[in-house]
N, C-alpha and C positions, 0 to 999 in steps of 0.2 A: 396500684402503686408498684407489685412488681413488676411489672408488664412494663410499666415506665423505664423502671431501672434496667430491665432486660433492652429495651430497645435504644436508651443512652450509651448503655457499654457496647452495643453494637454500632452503634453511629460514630463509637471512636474508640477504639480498641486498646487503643493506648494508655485510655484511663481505669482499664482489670488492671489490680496489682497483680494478679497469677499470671497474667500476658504474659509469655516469654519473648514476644515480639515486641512490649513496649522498649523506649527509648530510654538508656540510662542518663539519669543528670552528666553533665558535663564535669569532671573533678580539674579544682583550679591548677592544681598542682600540673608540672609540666612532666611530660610523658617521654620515655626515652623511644626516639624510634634508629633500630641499629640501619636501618639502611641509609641514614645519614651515615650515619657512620662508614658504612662501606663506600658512600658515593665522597665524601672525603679525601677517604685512604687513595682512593684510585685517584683523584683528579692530581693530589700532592706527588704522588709516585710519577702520573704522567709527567705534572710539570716539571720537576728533576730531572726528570730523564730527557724530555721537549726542548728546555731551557736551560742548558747549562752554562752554569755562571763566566766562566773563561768563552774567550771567543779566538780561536787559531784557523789562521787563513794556510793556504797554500801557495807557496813561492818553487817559483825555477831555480835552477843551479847561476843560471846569469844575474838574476837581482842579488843570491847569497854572494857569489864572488863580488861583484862592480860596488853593491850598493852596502853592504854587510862586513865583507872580507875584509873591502880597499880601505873602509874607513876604521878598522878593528872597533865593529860594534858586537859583538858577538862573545856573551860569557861565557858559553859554554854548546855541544849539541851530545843527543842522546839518540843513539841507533838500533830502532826496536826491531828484533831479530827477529820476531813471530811475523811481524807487516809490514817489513821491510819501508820503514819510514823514519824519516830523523825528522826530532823535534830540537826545535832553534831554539833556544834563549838569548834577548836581548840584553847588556846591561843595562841597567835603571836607570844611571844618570843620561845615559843618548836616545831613553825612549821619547823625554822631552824635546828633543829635535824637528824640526818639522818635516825631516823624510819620513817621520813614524807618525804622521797625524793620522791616516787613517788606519791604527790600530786601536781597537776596542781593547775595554780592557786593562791600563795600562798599571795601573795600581798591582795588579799580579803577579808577582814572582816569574811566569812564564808555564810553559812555554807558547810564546807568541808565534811563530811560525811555525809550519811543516811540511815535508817534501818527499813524497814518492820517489824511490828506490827500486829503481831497475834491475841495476848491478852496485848492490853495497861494496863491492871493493872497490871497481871504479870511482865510486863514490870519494872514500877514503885517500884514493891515489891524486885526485883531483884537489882535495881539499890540500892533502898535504903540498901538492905544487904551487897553490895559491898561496899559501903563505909564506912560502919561501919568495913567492915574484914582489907578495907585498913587505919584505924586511921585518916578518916578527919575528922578537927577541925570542929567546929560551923561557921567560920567564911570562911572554904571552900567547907562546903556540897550545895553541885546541886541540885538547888529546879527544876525539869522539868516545862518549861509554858507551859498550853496548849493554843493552838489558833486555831482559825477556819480560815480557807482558802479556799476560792471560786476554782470549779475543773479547772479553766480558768480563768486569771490573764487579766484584762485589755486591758494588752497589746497585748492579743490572741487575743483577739476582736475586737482591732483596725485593726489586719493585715486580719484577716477572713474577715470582710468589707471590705476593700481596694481592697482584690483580687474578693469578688465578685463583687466590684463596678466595678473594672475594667474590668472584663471578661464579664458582663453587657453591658457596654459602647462597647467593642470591637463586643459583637455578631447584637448590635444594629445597628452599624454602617453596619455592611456587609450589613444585613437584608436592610437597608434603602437605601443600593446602594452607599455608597460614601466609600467606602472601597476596593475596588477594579472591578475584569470583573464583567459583567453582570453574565457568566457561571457559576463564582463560589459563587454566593451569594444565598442566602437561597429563598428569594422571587423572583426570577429572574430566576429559574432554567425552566420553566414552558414557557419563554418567546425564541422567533424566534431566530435562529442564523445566518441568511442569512446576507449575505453581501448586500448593497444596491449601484447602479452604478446609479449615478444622473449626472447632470450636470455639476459639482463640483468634481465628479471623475470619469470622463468618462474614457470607455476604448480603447483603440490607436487599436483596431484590429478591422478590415471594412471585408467588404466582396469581396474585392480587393486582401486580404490575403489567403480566399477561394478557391482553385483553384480543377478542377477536381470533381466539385459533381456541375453541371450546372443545373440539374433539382431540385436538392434538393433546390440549392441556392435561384431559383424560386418562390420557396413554402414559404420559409422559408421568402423572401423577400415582399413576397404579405401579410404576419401575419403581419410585420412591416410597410405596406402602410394600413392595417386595421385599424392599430393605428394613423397613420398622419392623413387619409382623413377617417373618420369614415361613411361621408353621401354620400362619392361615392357609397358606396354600401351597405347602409341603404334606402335611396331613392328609391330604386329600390324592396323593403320590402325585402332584404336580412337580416342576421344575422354575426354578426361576432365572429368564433368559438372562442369556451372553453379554445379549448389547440391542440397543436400538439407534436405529442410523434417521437421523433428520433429513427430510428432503426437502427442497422449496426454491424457489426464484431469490434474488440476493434482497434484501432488506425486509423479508417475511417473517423473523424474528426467531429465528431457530437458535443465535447463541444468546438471546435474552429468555428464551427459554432453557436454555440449559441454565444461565444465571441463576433461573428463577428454582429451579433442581435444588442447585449449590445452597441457597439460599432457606430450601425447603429441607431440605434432607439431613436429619442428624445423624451424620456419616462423613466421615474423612471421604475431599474434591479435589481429585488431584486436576487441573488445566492447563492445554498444550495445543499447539498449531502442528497440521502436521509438517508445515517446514521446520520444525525443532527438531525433526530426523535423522535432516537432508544435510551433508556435511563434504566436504572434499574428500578425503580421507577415509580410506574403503573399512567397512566393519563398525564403522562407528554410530551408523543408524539403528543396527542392529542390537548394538550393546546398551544404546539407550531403550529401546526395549524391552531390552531383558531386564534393565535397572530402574524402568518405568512398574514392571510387571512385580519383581520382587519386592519396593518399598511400597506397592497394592496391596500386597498379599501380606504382609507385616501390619495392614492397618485395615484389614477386612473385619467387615465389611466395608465397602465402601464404591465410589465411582470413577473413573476415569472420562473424561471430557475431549475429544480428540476433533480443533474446529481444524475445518479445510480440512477433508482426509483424502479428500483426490490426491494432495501435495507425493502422499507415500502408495494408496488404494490403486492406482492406476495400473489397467488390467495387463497383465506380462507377457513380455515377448514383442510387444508393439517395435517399441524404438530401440531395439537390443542393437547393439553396434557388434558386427563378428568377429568373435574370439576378446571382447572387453568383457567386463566386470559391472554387471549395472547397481550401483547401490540401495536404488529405491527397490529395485525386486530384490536384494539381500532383507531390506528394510518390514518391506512386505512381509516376504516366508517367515521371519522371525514373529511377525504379529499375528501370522495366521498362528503359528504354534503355538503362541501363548496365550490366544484366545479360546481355541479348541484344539491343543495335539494333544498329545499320551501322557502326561502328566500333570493337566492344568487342576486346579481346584477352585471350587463355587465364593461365592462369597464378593469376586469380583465382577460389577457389570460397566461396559463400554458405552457410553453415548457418543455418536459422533454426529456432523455437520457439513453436508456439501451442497452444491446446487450444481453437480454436473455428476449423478449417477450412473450416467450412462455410459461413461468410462471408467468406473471401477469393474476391479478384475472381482468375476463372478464367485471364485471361490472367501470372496469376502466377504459377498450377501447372502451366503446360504444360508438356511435357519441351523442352528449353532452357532455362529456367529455373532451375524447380527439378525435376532428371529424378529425384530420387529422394525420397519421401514415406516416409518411415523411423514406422512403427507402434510407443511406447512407450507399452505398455498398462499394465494392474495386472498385481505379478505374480503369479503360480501358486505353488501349496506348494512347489516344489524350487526359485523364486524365494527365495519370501516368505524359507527357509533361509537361504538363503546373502546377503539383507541383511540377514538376525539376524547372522550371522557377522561383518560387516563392521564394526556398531555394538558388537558386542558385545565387540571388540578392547580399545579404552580400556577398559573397566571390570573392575573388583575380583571377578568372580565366585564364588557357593557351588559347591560338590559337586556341587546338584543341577538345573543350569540346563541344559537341553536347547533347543539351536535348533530341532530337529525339532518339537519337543510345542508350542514358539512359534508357531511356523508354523502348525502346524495347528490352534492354537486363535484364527487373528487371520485369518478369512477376507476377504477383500475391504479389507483393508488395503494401501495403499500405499508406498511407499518410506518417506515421509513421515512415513507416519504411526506404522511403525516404529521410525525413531529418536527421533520423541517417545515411544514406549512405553517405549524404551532409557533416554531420559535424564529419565523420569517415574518409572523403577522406581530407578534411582540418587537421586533425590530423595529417593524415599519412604524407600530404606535409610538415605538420610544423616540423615534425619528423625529414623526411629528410633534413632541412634546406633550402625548395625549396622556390621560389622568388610565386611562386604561385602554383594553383591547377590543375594539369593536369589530362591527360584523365585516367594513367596508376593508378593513385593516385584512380578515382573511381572504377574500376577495382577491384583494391584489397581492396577496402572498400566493396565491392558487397562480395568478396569472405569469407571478414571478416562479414559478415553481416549473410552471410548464413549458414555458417560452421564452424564459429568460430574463436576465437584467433590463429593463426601459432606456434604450437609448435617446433618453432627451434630447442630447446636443446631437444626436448624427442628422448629418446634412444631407438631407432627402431633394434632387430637382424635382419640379412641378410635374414632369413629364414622367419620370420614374415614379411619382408619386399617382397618378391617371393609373397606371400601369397596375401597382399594386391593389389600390382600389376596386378595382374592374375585377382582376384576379379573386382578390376575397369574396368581392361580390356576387362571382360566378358560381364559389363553392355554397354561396348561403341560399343562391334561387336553386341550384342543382337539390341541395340537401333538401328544401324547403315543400319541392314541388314534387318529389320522387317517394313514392311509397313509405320503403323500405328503407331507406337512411335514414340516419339517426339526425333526433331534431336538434337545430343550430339555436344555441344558447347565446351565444356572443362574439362579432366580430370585429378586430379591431384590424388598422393602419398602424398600429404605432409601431418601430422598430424595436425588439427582443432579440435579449441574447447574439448570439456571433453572426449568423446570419439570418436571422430571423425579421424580417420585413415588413408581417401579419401574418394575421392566422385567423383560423375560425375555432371557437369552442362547441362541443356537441356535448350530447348526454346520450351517450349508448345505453340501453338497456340493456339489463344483468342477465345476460344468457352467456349458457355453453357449447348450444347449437346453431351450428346458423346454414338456412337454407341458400339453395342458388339464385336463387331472387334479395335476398340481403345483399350476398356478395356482390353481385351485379350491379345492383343500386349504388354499394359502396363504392364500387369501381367507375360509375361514372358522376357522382359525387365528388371524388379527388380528382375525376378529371377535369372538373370544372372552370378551375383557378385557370388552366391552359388553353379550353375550348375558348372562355369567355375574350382574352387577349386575343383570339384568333378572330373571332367575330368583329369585335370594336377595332383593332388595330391594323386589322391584317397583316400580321405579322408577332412572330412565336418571342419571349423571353426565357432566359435560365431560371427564371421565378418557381417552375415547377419540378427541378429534379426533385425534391424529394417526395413529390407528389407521384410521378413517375416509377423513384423506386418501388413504392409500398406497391401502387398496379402491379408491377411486375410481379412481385415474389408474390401477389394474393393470385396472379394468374396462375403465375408457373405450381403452384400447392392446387391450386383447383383441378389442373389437368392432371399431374404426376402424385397427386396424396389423397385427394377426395374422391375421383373417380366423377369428377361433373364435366367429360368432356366425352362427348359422344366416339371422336373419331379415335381415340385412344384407349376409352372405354374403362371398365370398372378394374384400373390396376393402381396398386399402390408404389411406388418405387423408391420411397424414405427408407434408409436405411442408417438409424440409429448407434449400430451398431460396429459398424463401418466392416462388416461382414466381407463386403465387396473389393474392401481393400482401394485402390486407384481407380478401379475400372467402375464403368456403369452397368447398373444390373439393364439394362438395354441398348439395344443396337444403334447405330450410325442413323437409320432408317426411322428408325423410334424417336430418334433424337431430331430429325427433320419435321418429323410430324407435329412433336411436342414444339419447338420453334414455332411451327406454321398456324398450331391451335392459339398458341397464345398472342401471336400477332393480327390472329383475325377474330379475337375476343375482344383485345385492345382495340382495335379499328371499329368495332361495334359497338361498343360500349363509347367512344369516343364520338360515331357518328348522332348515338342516341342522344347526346347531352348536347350535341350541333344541335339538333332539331329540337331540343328541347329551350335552348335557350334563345336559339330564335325565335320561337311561340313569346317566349316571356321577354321579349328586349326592352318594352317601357319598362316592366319591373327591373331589369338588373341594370338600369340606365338612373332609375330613379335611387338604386339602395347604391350605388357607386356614388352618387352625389351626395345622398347621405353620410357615406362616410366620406369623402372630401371635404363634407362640411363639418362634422363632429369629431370622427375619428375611431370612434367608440362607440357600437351599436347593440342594444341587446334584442332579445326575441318582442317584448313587448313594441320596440321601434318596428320590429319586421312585421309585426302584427298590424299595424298602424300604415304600414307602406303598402303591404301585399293582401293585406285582410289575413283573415284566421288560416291557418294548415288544412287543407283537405282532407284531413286524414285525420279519425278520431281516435286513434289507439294509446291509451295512456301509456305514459314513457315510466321508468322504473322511480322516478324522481315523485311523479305526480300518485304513483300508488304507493310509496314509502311514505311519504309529507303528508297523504291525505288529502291531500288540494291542487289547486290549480298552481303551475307554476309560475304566473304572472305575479301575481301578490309581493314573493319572494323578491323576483326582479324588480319590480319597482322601487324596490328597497335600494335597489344597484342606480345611486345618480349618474346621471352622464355628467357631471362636474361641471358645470359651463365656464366655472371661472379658470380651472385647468386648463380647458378645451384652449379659451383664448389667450393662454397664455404661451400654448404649446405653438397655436397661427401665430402670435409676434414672435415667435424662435423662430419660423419656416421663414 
């Protein structure tokens, strides 16, 4: 029962009253927020000032004499001695005239017009001529006042305060944190962004969740009993490591294993990318390190999580630009020191996550550091199993879903790319309206997985359609009839993914060596799809670049990395490490030869599959027509076309399942009502 309660309040955190992270009720009452306030104050001030109520235009001396003077419309004018400008006054009763219709305004006392002053006495001398030429009496000649007037009224000064007070008040607040995130305030920028996993928000994934990485989970599991029982193996004057750095290909599940840590470990989790570093603004990587490293060490024991470390780990000096400032190597040396310089202390240990080791900078792997490089590869069949197991928990299953026959139809598959096959074949069920998930459903999630989306509707001509056919056909007699290649599981026509047209399925066995007779085989295998077009058409299509590439680069590692090329002989010249910098660790001379070996591998290997498939033309004349006519063909059909494989060595599939692998297939329909539904769309 407690077990229950323990795992309720971790599936919602929010329902511990001691959460400091739960959510407070919402209070009806309304809440004063002063930056309303501020954003008020300013907008009022602008408008005042933006919009002032009087509107005064600017008039010539010509319109003030002709239009103004001649008619004595004129109460009064005021001559400001600081701007040298007079302001007019109209009387009230002539603003109703229709010479004054386009003045705004008119309700206003004035001043309605005003006029730039060149020479204020001119001014003066002119005005007074003017009234003399128009006959005003004594009793209505315009005496000008002068007055002095400040260049800023007051009320300019009120509102210039206001908004510097405000925008004052508003930068303060950021700065002092009560204005919004930590990330966006001024004094804050400098400080850690890691997520912290305590006891209060712990996280729901164990190492139960883990499946398929047994030795990794090991390692990773003995850094979390470091932390519980520290004098099991301090007693014994051992030490307990720095950090351990995850390696592995992308979707091998190194940050589900660190989860599973967080998860496990009753220890303050602090988690971070290492782009949370990386910032424009020189110093600032570093300082979140240091502030990473001191709220560690305030809650030691405990872990730090650093996913992507290449982001800051990348080895120094590479892309230093001369005489700049590099921040990721300021970023670096900061973390090398606080990992192992002259005053760190124990208590704190590092896990990090990358998949490209081989550019971090070395003094980062050193034991101190990070003493243990924990290996999370792809996994193997009795892996692959038991993460069918773990995805396959949530879902609705048929009768006849085997995670064994899973396994060992998804070779070289990763964690990854597993649960997308899980939640790709649950799609396709729910698609179909099925009560559950059947075998056929992962099948074509496998096929979806690998080749792509099914383009139903793409408009295939009849002649392109020969073409493809022939092609696939070529790779399944080449596979079929050749030692060493891996056996062909299923061939389809149908268009996949962007440019995918067909393809063939194999089942490679699960090895890590492969002699030069594999390779070989494989290489004229992929050449098949190409020779076969050449044979029947006479004549080449773009069908096989990517057939193409893979030869290539299996050539070019054959002759320059394994040392299987006689004329070049047993030298290695991969350089990992980029030691060599631009240049190549051999000559121009070397480099002809290497060119020359691998074009007369390819042409061998190319002529071998000529001769092979012209041996076999009824067969690849007869599986071309087969798929013309179906579309979709598996080993059992090829079986039925060509007779059994020559060659009786059990594939990794048929020694995992324990049987034959025809049974399985047969289980795989060719769909016939598909099939012809797919002929009336052609």
């Amino acid at each position: 029962m407690a077990e229950e309660e323990k795992k309720s309040s971790n599936k919602n955190p929010q329902a511990d009253p001691n959460n400091p992270f739960k959510k407070k009720k919402k209070n009806n009452l309304p809440q004063i927020n002063f930056y309303w306030f501020y954003i008020i104050l300013i907008v009022g001030f602008a408008a005042m000032y933006l919009f002032p109520k009087p509107s005064v235009e600017s008039v010539t001396w010509y319109d003030i004499k002709n239009k103004m003077l001649k008619n004595h419309d004129i109460e009064k004018i005021e001559v400001v001695k600081t701007k040298d400008v007079a302001k007019i006054y109209i009387k009230q009763e002539r603003l109703k005239e229709s010479r004054y219709n386009d003045i705004k305004g008119k309700e206003t006392t004035g001043p309605q017009y005003y006029m730039d002053l060149i020479n204020p006495e001119k001014f003066l001398t002119d005005l007074s001529n003017a009234q003399t030429e128009f006959a005003y009496q004594e009793n209505e000649k315009i005496e000008p006042k002068r007055i002095d007037e400040s260049e800023t009224p007051w009320l300019l000064y009120l509102i210039y305060g206001g908004l510097f007070f405000g925008a004052w008040m508003f930068i303060m607040r950021r700065v002092g944190g009560q204005g919004g995130g930590g990330g966006g305030q001024l004094f804050n920028i400098g400080k850690s962004k890691a997520t912290l996993f305590d006891k209060d928000t712990k996280v729901n994934v164990t190492f139960a969740d883990v499946a398929g990485l047994e030795e990794a989970k090991v390692e990773v599991m003995e850094i979390v009993d470091f932390l519980k029982n520290p004098t099991k193996y301090t007693k014994l004057g051992g030490k307990i490591p720095k950090g351990a750095l995850l390696v592995g290909p992308p979707g091998t599940g190194k940050t589900l294993m660190a989860k599973a840590v967080a998860g496990e470990a009753n220890v303050p989790f602090f988690s971070l990318s290492g782009s949370d570093f990386v910032e424009m603004f020189v110093g600032v990587g570093a300082s979140r390190v240091r502030d990473l490293f001191r709220q560690a060490k305030e809650k030691a024991p405990c872990i730090i999580f650093i996913d992507e470390i290449d982001a800051i780990g990348r080895a120094r000096g590479r892309s230093m630009v001369q005489g700049g400032n590099d921040e990721r190597e300021n970023t670096l040396n900061q973390l090398l020191t606080e990992m192992d310089g002259f005053g760190t202390d124990s208590g704190v240990i590092i896990l990090a996550a990358t998949n490209r080791p081989d550019i971090l900078d070395s003094a980062l792997m050193r034991p101190g550091r990070f003493d243990r490089q924990i290996s999370i590869d792809g996994p193997d069949l009795n892996g692959r199993e038991h993460i069918f197991k773990v995805h396959l928990k949530p879902l609705k299953l048929g009768d006849d879903i085997d995670p064994k026959k899973l396994s060992a139809q998804t070779p070289g598959f990763a964690g990854a790319d597993i649960a997308n096959v899980c939640n790709e074949a649950a799609l396709i069920a729910a698609r179909n309206n099925k009560e559950c998930v059947e075998m056929q459903d992962f099948h074509d999630a496998i096929d979806r997985v690998i080749g792509g989306l099914e383009k139903k509707n793409k408009i295939i001509s009849p002649e392109e359609k020969r073409i493809i056919a022939y092609h696939e056909a070529g790779h399944a007699i080449s596979g079929w009839f050749l030692e060493h290649a891996d056996p062909v599981v299923k061939v389809s026509i149908v268009p996949r993914g962007v440019a995918a047209l067909g393809y063939a399925q194999y089942l490679p066995k699960e090895q890590y060596l492969y002699t030069t007779e594999q390779l070989t085989d494989t290489i004229c295998m992929t050449l098949g799809g190409r020779v076969a077009e050449d044979i029947v058409f006479g004549r080449i299509s773009t069908g096989a670049s990517n057939d193409l590439e893979r030869v290539t680069k299996t050539c070019y590692a054959m002759v320059t990395m394994y040392g299987m090329n006689n004329a070049v002989g047993n030298v290695n010249f991969y350089d990992p490490n980029n030691e060599y910098g631009f240049t190549k660790p051999y000559s121009e001379k070397t480099a002809e030869i290497i060119d020359e070996q691998v074009r007369e591998m390819i042409s061998a290997a190319y002529q071998r599959t000529k001769n092979l498939l012209n041996d076999k033309r009824d067969s690849l004349e007869r599986v071309a027509n087969e798929l013309l006519k179906r579309e979709v063909i598996f080993q059992y059909d090829l079986e039925e076309i060509l007779g059994k494989r020559p060659f009786h060595q059990k594939t990794s599939y048929d020694e995992f399942v324990n049987g034959a692998i025809q049974p399985e297939l047969e289980a795989l329909p060719a769909r016939p009502e598909a099939e012809e539904e797919k002929k009336e769309d052609i």
